[in-house]
C-alpha positions as CSV (number, residue, x, y, z in Angstrom):
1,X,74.1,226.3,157.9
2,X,74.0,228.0,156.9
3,X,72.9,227.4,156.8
4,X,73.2,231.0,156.5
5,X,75.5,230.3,155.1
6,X,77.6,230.5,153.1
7,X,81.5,230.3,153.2
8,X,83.9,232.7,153.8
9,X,87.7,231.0,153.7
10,X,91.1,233.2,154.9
11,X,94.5,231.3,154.1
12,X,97.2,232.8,156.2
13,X,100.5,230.6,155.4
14,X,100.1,227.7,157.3
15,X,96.8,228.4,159.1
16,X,93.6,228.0,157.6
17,X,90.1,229.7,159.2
18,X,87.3,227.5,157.5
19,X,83.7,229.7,158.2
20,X,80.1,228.7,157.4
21,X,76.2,230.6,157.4
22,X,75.0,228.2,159.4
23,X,78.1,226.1,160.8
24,X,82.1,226.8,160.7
25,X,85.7,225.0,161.5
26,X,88.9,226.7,161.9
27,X,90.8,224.6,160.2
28,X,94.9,225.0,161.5
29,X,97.3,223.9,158.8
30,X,100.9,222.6,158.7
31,X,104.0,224.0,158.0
32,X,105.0,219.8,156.7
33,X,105.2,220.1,152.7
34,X,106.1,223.6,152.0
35,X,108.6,224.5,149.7
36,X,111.6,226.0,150.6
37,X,110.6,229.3,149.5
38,X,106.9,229.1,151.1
39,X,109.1,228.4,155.0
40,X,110.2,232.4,155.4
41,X,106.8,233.5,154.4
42,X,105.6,231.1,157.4
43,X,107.6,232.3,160.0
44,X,106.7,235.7,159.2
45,X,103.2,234.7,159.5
46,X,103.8,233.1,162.8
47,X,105.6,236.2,164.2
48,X,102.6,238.2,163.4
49,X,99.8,235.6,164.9
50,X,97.6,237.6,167.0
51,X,96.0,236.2,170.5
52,X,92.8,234.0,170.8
53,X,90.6,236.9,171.9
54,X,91.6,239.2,169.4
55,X,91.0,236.5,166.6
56,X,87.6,236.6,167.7
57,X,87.3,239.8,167.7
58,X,88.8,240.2,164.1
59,X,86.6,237.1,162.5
60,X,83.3,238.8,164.2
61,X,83.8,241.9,163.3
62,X,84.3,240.7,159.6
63,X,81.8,238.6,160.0
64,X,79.3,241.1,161.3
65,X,80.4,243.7,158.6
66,X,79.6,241.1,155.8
67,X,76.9,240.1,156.7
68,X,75.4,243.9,157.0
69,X,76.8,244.6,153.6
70,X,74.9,241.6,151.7
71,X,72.2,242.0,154.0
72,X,69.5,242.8,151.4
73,X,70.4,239.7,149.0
74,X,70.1,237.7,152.1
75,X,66.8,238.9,152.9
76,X,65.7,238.5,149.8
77,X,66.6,234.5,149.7
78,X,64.9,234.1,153.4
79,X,62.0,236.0,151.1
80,X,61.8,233.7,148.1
81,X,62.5,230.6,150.8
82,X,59.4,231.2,152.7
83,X,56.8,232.2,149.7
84,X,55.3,228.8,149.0
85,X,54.2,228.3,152.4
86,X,51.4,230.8,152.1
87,X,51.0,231.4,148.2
88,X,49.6,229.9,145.5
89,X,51.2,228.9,142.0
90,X,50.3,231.7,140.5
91,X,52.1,234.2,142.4
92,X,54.3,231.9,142.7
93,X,55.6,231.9,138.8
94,X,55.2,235.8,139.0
95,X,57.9,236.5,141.7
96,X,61.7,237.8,140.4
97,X,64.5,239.3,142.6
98,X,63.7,242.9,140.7
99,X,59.5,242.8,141.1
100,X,60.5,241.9,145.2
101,X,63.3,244.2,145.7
102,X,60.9,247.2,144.2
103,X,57.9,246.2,146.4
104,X,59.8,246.5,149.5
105,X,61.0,249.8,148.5
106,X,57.8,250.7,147.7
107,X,55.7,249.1,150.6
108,X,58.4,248.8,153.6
109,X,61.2,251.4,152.6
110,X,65.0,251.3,151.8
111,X,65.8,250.2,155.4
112,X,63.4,247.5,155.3
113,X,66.0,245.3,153.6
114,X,68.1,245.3,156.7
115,X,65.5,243.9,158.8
116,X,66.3,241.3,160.8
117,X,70.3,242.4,160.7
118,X,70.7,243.4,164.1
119,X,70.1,240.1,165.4
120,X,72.0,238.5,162.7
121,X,75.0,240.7,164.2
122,X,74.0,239.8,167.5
123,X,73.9,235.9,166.3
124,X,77.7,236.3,165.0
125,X,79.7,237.0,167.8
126,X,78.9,234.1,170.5
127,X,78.9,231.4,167.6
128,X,81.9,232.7,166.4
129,X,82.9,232.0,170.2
130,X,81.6,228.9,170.9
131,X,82.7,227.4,167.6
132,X,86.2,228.6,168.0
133,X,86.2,227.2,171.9
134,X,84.6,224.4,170.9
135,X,86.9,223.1,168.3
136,X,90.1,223.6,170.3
137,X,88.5,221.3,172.8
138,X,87.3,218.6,170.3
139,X,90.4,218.6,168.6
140,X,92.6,218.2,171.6
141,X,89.8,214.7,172.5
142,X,90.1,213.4,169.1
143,X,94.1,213.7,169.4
144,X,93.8,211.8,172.3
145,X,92.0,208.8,170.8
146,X,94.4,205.8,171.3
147,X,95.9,205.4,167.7
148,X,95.7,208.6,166.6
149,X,98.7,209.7,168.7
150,X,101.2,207.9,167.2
151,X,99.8,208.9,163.5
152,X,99.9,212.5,164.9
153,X,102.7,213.5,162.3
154,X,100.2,212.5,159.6
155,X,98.5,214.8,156.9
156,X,95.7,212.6,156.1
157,X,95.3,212.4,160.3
158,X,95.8,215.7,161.0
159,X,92.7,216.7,158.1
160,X,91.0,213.8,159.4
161,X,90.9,215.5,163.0
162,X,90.7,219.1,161.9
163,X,87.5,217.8,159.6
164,X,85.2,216.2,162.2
165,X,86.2,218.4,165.0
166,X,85.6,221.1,162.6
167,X,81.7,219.6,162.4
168,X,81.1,218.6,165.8
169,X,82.2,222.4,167.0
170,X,80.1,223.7,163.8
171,X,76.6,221.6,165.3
172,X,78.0,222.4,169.3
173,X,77.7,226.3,168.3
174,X,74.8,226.4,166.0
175,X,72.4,224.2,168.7
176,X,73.8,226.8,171.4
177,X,72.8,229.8,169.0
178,X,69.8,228.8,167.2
179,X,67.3,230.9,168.9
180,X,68.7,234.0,167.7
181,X,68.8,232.1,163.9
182,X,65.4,231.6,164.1
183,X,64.7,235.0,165.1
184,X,66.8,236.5,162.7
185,X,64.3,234.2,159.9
186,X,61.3,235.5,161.3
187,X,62.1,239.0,162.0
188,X,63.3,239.4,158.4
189,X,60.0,237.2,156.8
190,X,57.7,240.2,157.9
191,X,56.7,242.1,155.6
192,X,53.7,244.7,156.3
193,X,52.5,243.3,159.4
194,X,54.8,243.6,162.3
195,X,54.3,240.8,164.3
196,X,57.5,240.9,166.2
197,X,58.8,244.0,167.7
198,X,62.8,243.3,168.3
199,X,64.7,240.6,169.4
200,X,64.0,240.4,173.0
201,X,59.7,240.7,172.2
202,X,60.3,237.7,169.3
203,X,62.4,235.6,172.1
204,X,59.4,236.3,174.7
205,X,56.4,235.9,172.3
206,X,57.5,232.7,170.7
207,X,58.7,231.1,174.0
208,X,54.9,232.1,175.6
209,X,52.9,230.7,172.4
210,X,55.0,228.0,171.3
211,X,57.1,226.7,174.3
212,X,60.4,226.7,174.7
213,X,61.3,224.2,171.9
214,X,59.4,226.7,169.7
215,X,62.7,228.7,169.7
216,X,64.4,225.1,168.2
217,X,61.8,224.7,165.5
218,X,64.0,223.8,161.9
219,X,67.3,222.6,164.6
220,X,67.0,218.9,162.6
221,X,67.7,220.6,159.2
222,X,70.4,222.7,160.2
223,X,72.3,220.2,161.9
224,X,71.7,218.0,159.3
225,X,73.1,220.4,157.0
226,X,76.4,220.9,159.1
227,X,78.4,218.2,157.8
228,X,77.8,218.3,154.0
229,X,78.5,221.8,154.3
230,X,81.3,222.0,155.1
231,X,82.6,218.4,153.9
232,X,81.8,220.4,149.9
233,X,83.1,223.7,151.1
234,X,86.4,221.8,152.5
235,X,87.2,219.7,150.0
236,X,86.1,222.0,146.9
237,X,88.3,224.7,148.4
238,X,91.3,222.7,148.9
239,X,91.4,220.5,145.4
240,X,90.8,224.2,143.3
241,X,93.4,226.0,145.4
242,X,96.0,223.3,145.5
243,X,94.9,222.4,141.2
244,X,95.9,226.8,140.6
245,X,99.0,226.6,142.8
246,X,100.3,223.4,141.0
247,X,99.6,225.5,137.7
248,X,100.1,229.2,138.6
249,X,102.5,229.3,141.8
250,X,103.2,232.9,141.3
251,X,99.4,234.1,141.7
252,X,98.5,235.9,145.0
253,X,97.3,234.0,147.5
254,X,94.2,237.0,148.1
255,X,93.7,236.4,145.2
256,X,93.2,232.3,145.3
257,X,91.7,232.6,148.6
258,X,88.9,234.8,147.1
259,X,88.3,232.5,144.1
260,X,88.6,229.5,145.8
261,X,86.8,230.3,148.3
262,X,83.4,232.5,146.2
263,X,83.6,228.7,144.2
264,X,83.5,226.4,147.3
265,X,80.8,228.9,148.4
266,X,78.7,228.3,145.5
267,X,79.2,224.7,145.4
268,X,78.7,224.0,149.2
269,X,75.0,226.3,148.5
270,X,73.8,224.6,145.2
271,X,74.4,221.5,147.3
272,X,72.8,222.2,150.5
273,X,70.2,224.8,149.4
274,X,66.9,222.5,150.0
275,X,68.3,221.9,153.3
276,X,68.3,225.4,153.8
277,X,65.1,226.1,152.6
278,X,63.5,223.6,154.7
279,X,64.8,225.2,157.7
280,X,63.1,228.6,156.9
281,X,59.9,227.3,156.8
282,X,60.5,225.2,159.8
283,X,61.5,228.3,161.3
284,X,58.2,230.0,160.5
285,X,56.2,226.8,161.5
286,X,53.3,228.8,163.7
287,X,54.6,232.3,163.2
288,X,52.6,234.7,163.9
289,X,49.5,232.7,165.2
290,X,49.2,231.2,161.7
291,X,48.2,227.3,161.0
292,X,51.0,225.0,160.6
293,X,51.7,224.1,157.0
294,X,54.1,221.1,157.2
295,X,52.8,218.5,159.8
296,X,55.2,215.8,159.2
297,X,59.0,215.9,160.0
298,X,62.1,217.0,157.8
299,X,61.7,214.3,155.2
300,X,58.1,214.5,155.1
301,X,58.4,218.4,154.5
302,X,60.6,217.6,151.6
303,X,58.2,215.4,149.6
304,X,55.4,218.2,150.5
305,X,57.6,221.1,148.7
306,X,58.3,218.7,146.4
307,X,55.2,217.1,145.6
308,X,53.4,221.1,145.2
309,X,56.1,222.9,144.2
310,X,58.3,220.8,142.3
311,X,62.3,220.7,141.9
312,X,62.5,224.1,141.0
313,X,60.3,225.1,144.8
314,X,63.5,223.3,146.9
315,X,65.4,226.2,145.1
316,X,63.4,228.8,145.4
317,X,65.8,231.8,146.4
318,X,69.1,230.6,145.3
319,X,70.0,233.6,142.6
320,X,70.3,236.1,145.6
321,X,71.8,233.6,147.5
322,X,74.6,233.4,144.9
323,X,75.4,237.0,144.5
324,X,76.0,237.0,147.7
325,X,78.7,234.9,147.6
326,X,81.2,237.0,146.2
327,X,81.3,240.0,148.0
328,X,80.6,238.7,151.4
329,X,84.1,236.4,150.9
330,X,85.8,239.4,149.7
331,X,84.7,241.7,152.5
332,X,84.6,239.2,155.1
333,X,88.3,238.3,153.8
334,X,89.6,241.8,153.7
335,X,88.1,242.9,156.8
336,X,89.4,239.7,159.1
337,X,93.4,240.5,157.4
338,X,93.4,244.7,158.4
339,X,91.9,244.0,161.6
340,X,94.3,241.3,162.4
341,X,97.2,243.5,161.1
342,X,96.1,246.6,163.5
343,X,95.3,244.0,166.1
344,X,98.4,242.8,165.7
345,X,100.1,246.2,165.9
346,X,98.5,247.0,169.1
347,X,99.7,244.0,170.7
């Protein structure tokens, strides 16, 4: 909700791992409708399924290591997101990823762009927890809902399930971690003036000047956020991967799980960008000692960008958000399949 975002999709045979920035579903497919030819491949796959604590394990770790590696595009979005709430047009129409990227080499240093990772990292292994936990408990109390069980053999029931409990444990895990999100946004929004000293003095400072719902400030827009996200990154995903299988069977499935998935990532970010966007600034609502900018609510803060900034300011920061997309599937991706095959080993 990523929404940080953005979409990182593994296909393994029959079971499918279905990941968002700022929200996620693990999405367990079905062995119903393969071909003949597509059943041995899935029994090898289920021979080589690894335990529950070692696929957390394997999806943080992949997780963590993508998001270090595409750290500096991210922090250049959370950048661009944040600039019109203290600048004026002017500097406003001035700004490109190459003029920012050189100033903070220039003003901050090279390791400047990985501020704010730590915490990121930090962020990735309990949500990765508590959305995994929390969707094998949601699904199991959806199952249970009296007409579903004796519809349990059906696909459109067993999406149907795998889809909201996919959201609900997506909104359960990112209200349980938002602190460290908003963290994360502000510790990476400094620039020259160092405001925040780590995680622990950002988590204490904002608590003692804002309150405690300080550290929930931008909550509305990421929950909102939640559903669409992954509704666009579901659906995309599935109609281009099952449209290339119907017209190239042969293809590797890296290979359409990498595509598919960069695409759904793309389209699940043009989509819910302003959301995102909004969130940041919430996020940064007070930062620092500074006035509040937005005094309404989410809607209200939407007309304001919109109103002074125009279409173009709900989008401010997409172009590094896109290059992103790419190589954090295909690392995240590669990463989560040799881990689960050494993992898999050791067991």
């Amino acid at each position: 909700m990523q929404t940080e975002a953005r979409v990182g999709i593994v296909v393994e045979g029959g079971q499918r791992a279905l990941n968002t920035v700022h929200g996620g579903v693990a999405v367990e497919g079905s062995v119903r409708g393969l071909t003949p030819q597509q059943r041995p491949q899935q029994s090898m796959h289920q021979q080589s399924q690894i335990g529950t604590m070692s696929q957390l394990v394997a999806g943080g770790v992949a997780g963590a290591l993508s998001k270090t590696c595409t750290a500096p595009l991210a922090r250049l979005t959370i950048l661009f997101q944040v600039q019109g709430m203290h600048s004026d047009v002017t500097t406003l129409r001035k700004a490109s990823i190459w003029r920012e990227a050189s100033r903070i080499v220039g003003e901050e240093g090279f390791r400047a762009f990985w501020k704010g990772n730590l915490v990121t990292i930090a962020h990735r292994l309990p949500y990765s927890s508590v959305n995994f936990y929390a969707y094998e408990h949601y699904k199991k109390l959806l199952q249970m809902i009296p007409g579903l069980e004796s519809r349990r053999q059906s696909m459109k029931t067993d999406l149907c399930v795998h889809f909201v409990g996919g959201g609900l444990a997506g909104i359960t895990a990112a209200s349980a971690t938002y602190p460290l999100d908003l963290v994360r946004t502000r510790l990476a929004a400094q620039t020259n003036t160092m405001y925040y000293r780590g995680i622990w003095h950002a988590l204490r400072t904002i608590s003692c000047e804002e309150g405690i719902f300080g550290l929930y400030k931008g909550l509305g827009a990421t929950l909102l956020g939640v559903g669409p996200n992954i509704a666009i990154s579901f659906s995309v995903y599935e109609s281009l991967r099952s449209s290339w299988q119907s017209h190239r069977p042969h293809d590797s499935s890296i290979l359409v799980s990498l595509a598919c998935g960069s695409l759904s990532g793309i389209a699940s970010s043009t989509a819910t960008f302003p959301l995102d966007l909004v969130r940041r600034r919430k996020q940064l609502e007070g930062a620092g000692g500074r006035a509040r900018v937005y005094t309404t609510g989410l809607f209200g803060t939407f007309k304001h960008i919109f109103r002074t900034e125009g279409l173009r300011g709900l989008y401010r920061g997409i172009l590094p958000e896109y290059y992103k997309v790419v190589p954090g599937v295909g690392i995240c991706f590669m990463t989560y399949e040799t881990l689960k095959l050494l993992l898999a080993d050791l067991s």
